[in-house]
N, C-alpha and C positions, 0 to 999 in steps of 0.2 A: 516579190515583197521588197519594199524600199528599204535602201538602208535606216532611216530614220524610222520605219514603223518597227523592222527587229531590234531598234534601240530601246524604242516604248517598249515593247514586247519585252523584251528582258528586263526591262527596269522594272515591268509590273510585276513579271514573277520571282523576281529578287525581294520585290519587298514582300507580297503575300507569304511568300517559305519563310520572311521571317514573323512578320503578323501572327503565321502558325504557330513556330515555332519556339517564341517567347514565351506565351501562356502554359505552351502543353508544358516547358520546363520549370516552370513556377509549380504547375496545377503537379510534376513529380514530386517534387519537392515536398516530405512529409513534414507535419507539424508539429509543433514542441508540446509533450505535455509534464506537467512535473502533478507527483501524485502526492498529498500533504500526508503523512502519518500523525493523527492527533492519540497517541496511545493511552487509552484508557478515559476518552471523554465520553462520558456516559448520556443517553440525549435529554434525559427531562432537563439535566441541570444545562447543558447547553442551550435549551430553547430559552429556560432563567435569563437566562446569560443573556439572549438575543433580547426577549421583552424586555431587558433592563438598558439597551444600548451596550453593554461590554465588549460586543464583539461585532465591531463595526465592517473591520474586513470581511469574515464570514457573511455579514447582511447584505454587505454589495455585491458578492460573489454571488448569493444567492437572488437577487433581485434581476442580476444580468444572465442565469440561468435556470436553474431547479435546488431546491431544498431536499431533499428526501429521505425516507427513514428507510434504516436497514436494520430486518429482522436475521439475528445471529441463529443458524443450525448448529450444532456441535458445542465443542468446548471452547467457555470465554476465556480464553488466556492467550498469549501473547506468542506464543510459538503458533501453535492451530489456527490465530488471525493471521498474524500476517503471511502464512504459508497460504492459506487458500485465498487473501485479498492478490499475492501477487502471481498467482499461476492460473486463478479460477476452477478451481477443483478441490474436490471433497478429501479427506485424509488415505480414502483407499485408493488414491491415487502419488499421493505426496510422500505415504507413511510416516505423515506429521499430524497425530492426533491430538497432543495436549504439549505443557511443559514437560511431559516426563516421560512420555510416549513418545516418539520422532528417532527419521532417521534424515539421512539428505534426503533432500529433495532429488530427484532423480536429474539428468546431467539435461538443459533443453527446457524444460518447463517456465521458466518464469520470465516474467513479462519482456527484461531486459535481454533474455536471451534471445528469448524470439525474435524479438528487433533487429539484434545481430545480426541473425543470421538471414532473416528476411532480405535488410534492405545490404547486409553487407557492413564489416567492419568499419571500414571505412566512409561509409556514409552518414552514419547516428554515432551518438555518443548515449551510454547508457552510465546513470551515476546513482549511488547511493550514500547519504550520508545521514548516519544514524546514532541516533541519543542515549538507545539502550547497545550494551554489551550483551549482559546474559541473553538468552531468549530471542533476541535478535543477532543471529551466529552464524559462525561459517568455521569452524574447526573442521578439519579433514577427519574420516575414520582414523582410529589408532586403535593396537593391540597395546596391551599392559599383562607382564608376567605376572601369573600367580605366585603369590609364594604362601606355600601350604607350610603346615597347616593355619597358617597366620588368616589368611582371605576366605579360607574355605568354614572356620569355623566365627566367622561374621559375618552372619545371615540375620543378623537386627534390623539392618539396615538394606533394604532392596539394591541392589549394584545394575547399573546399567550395562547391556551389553550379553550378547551370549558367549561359553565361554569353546573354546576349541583346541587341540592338541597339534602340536608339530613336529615330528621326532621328540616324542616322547614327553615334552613340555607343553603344560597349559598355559594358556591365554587368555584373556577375556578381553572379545570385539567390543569396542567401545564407538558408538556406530558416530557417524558426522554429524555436525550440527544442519538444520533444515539448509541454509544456505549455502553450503559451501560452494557448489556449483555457480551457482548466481556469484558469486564473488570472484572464483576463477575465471568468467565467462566473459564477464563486463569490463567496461574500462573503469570501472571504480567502486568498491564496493568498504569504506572508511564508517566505524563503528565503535562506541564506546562515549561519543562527544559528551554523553550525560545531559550540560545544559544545555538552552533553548537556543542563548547568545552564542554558544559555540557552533553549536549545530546551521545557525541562521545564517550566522557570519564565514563559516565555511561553503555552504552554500552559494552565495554573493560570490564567491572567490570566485567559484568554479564556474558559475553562469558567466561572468564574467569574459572568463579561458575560453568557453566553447560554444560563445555566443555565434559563431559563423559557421555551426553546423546543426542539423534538427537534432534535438535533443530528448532523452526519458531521461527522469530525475525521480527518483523518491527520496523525499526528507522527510525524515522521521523527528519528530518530537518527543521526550520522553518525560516532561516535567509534571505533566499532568497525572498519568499513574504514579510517578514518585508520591507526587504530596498526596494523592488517597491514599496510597499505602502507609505512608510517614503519619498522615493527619485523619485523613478520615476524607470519604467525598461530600458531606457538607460541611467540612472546611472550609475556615478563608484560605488557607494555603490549595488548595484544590481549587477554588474560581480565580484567585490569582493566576493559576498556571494555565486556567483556561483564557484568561487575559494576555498572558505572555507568549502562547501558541498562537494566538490572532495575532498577537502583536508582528512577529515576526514572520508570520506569513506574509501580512503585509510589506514588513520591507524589501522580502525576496520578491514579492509581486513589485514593488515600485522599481527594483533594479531591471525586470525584463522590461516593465517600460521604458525605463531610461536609457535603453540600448535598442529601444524600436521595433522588439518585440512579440509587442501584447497583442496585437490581433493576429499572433501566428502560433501562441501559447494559448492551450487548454490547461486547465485545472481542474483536479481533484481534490476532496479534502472530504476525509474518511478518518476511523478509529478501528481497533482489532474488536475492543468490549468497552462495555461499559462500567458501570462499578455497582455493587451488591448498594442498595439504599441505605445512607447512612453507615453504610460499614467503610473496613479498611483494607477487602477482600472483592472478588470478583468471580467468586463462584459458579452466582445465575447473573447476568449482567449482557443478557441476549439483545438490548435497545440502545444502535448508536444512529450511526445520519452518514451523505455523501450530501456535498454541499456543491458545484459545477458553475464555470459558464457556458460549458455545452448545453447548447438550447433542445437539443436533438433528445434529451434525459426528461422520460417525461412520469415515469414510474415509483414507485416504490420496490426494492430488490431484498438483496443479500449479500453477502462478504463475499461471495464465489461470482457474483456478476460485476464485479470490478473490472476485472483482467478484460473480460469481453470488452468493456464497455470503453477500453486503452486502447486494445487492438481494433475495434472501431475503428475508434478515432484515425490510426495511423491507415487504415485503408486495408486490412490486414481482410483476408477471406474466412471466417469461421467455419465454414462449412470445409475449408481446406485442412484446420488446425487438428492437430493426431496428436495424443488420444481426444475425441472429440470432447470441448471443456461441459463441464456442470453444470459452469452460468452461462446465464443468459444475458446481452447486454442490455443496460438499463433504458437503452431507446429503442428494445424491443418487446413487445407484447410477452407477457406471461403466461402462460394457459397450465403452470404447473398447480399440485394442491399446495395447499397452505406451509407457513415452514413450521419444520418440529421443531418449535422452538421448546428448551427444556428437557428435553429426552437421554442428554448425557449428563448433566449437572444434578446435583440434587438443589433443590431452590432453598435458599437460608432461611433462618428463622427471620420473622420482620424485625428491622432493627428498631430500638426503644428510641423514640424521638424526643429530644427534647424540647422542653417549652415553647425555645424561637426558634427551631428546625423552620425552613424556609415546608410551606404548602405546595404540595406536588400536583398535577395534574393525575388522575387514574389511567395505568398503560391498559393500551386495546393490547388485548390478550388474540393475536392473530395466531 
């Protein structure tokens, strides 16, 4: 062989090992997704919302992907949602059944942990930044001394916690809030922002920071259940806040474009519950939505098919995932029965509507 053909010769397979080799490190390269928490957006009045133009991000979101409704099993409150939106599992797994019900969440379960450990600290960045305080928590276990007969003889009040003895002194476990792990676990787990502009703008920071690595993010919105609770949900302060959770979705969406991005970011945008019609409560409040530009989401789901439907996205094996999860992901065929929607809640009386109450569409009762 000539010298000048082993020159070809190497120069060819110089460049094919890199031809190969660029793609396949791109194609490891997982994708960003940031998951939107709209707490407490209930769907009829969000669909309002969309047929009146309100909520422009959401339409485009939904135009360049799937719209879909999500039927709530379980308890609609705020602890119970987003425990099972971010692990994908039922409460006898999480032992986070309601607000008043819950322990942590067990150490591993939730979306951001998984990640970790999947791809490797150092490879993801997992971030949380959240509107509500209460209910969205991460306090560690803690014992609290009795002191008898003061505690023993205030049984008015139900106390969280079982109680236990130590040489000779009682205690009452006061068990962790659902998160705690998830906060130890990740590289960011910031809580309490309240508004939407803090929450938003805190966000922006941080994309920002860690734009030069594949990223999970949940942002949590809290403005929307504030104003039901404070106003009522056919309040204007209740479609304002579903105006201001668009709003500022939006602008965290126009920062990952403006850093180059957007065709390497997926989205989500979901709620834990809805709101009781017309009340300032959320008792039965089982009909919210997942709004995507993953194309791949072709279904109608549940609060437990979220997490699948994350770890999808990242390339993640479900059939590998222990304990095997609840849901199923939303780009995968369902062949379950129907959900019990209603089974834990008792459903409210109909709220009294007033004259110019906005005209609701009738919900399929699935």
């Amino acid at each position: 062989m000539s010298t000048v053909t082993k020159w070809c010769l190497t120069w060819l397979l110089t460049v094919l090992a890199v031809a190969a080799t660029v793609p396949a490190a791109a194609a490891d390269r997982p994708p960003n997704v940031i998951l939107f928490g709209w707490d407490g957006a209930q769907r009829d009045h969000v669909n309002e919302c969309l047929a009146r133009g309100e909520l422009p991000v959401l339409k485009k979101l939904a135009d360049e992907g799937a719209y879909i409704e999500i039927d709530i099993e379980g308890t609609t409150d705020t602890k119970a949602g987003w425990s099972q939106i971010l692990t994908g599992y039922y409460p006898e797994v999480t032992g986070v059944y309601s607000n008043a019900r819950y322990q942590s969440i067990p150490e591993g379960l939730s979306i951001g942990e998984r990640l970790e450990k999947h791809f490797g600290a150092d490879n993801i960045v997992t971030l949380a930044v959240i509107g509500k305080k209460g209910h969205v928590d991460a306090d560690p276990e803690r014992k609290v001394k009795i002191k008898e007969p003061a505690d023993a003889a205030a049984p008015k009040k139900k106390l969280q916690g079982k109680i236990v003895e130590e040489d000779g002194v009682k205690y009452r476990v006061i068990p962790g809030k659902p998160h705690y792990h998830m906060s130890q676990n990740t590289d960011l787990f910031e809580n309490g922002l309240a508004k939407d502009e803090k929450v938003g703008t805190r966000a922006i920071e941080l994309i920002e920071k860690h734009k030069d690595k594949p990223f999970f993010f949940f942002v949590h919105f809290a403005e929307v259940d504030h104003s039901g609770h404070g106003h009522g949900e056919n309040s204007k302060e209740y479609n304002d806040a579903l105006i201001s959770n668009d709003t500022w979705t939006g602008k965290i969406m126009d920062k990952v474009k403006e850093l180059g991005l957007a065709d390497k970011t997926r989205y989500y945008i979901t709620a834990d519950h809805g709101f009781n019609e017309g009340g300032s409560g959320h008792s039965f409040a089982p009909y919210v939505f997942l709004a995507t530009n993953d194309e791949q989401v072709k279904r109608n789901g549940r609060r437990q098919d979220v997490a699948p439907t994350v770890f999808e996205a990242f390339g993640l094996d479900l059939d590998k995932v222990q304990p095997k999860l609840d849901g199923i992901s939303l780009t995968q065929p369902d062949k379950r029965p129907p959900a019990k929607i209603g089974k834990t809640n008792k459903r409210p009386p109909a709220a009294k509507r007033p004259a110019q109450a906005r005209k609701k569409n009738a919900r399929a009762q699935n």
